[in-house]
N, C-alpha and C positions, 0 to 999 in steps of 0.2 A: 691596884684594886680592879682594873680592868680586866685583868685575866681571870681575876674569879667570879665575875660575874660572866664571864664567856662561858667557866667552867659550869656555873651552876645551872645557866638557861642549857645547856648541852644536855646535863643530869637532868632534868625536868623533862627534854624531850625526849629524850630516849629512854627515861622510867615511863613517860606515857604511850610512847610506842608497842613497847616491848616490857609490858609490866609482871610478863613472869620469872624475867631474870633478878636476881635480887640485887638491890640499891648500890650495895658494896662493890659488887660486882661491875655492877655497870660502871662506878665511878673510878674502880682500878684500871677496867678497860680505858676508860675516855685519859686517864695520867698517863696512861702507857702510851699512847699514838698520840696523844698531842703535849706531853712535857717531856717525858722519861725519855722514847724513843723514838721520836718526830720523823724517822726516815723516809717517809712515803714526798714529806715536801720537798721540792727541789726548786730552782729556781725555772727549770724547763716544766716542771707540774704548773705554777702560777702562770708562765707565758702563753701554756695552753688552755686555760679557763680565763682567761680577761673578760668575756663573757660575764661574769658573774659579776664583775665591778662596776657599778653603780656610778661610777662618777661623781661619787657627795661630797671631795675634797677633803673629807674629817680627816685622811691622813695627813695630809699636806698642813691642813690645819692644827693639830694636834699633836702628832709626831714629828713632822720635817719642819715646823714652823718655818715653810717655803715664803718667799719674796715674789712669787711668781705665781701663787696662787691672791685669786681677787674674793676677798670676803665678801664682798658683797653680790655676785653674783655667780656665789661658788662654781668656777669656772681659772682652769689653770691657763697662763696665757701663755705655756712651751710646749703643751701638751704632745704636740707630733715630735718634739725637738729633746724632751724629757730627758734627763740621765740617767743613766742605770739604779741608780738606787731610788728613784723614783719608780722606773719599770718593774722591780722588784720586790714591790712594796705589795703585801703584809710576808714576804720570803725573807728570812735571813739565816745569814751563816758567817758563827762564830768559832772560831780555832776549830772548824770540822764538825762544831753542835749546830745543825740546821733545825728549821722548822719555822713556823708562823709566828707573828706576831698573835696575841690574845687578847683581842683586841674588843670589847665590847660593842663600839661604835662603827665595827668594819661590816659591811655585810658581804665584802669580798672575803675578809677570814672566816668569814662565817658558814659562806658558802662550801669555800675548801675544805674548810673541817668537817663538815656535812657530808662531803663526799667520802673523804678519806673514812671516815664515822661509821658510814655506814656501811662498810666493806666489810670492814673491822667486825663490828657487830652484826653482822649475818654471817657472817663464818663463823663465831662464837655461835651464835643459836644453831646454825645447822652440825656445828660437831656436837652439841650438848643437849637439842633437842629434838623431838619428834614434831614439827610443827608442818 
């Protein structure tokens, strides 16, 4: 249920950004780059925006149900010492299917896919529009 709520806060902004594209449109775009065709994620894209990750533990929380994160003062206590699937986290890659997790409560995926998003959709407007 999570991913469609990632999916829908996505269509909502980018119908209010860019509301002369039409709905349909925008919502093929946003399946194509971030379910169908995920290719822009990699695990080297995630290593280079950490930046973006908030530190609010909801992964560890929620996904990893980690032992090493402390609920109560949402705070991981291997942080420098982390495993790779930790360091990789909202990234993953299945039999060669990469791409984010969609993750409603990440604002690390959220970010990434904001980036990637908006790539995406300005190359769509500038081949399609006079803007």
């Amino acid at each position: 249920m999570n991913y469609i709520k990632f999916l829908k806060k996505n269509l909502d902004y980018y119908h209010k950004k860019y509301p002369e594209i039409d709905c349909d449109i925008l919502s093929d775009l946003i399946e194509e780059t971030l379910i169908t065709y995920p290719l822009e994620f990699s695990y080297e894209f995630v290593q280079k925006n950490q930046a973006l990750c908030v530190k609010c533990g909801r992964c560890c929380e929620r996904t990893m149900d980690c032992s090493h994160y402390d609920k109560k003062t949402n705070h991981c206590e291997i942080w420098t010492k982390r495993p790779r699937i930790c360091r990789e986290f909202p990234y993953y890659n299945a039999k060669n299917r990469r791409g984010i997790y969609l993750a409603d409560y990440c604002k690390f995926a959220e970010g990434l896919a904001k980036i990637v998003l908006d790539n995406k959709i300005k190359i769509y407007v500038d081949d399609n529009y006079d803007i």
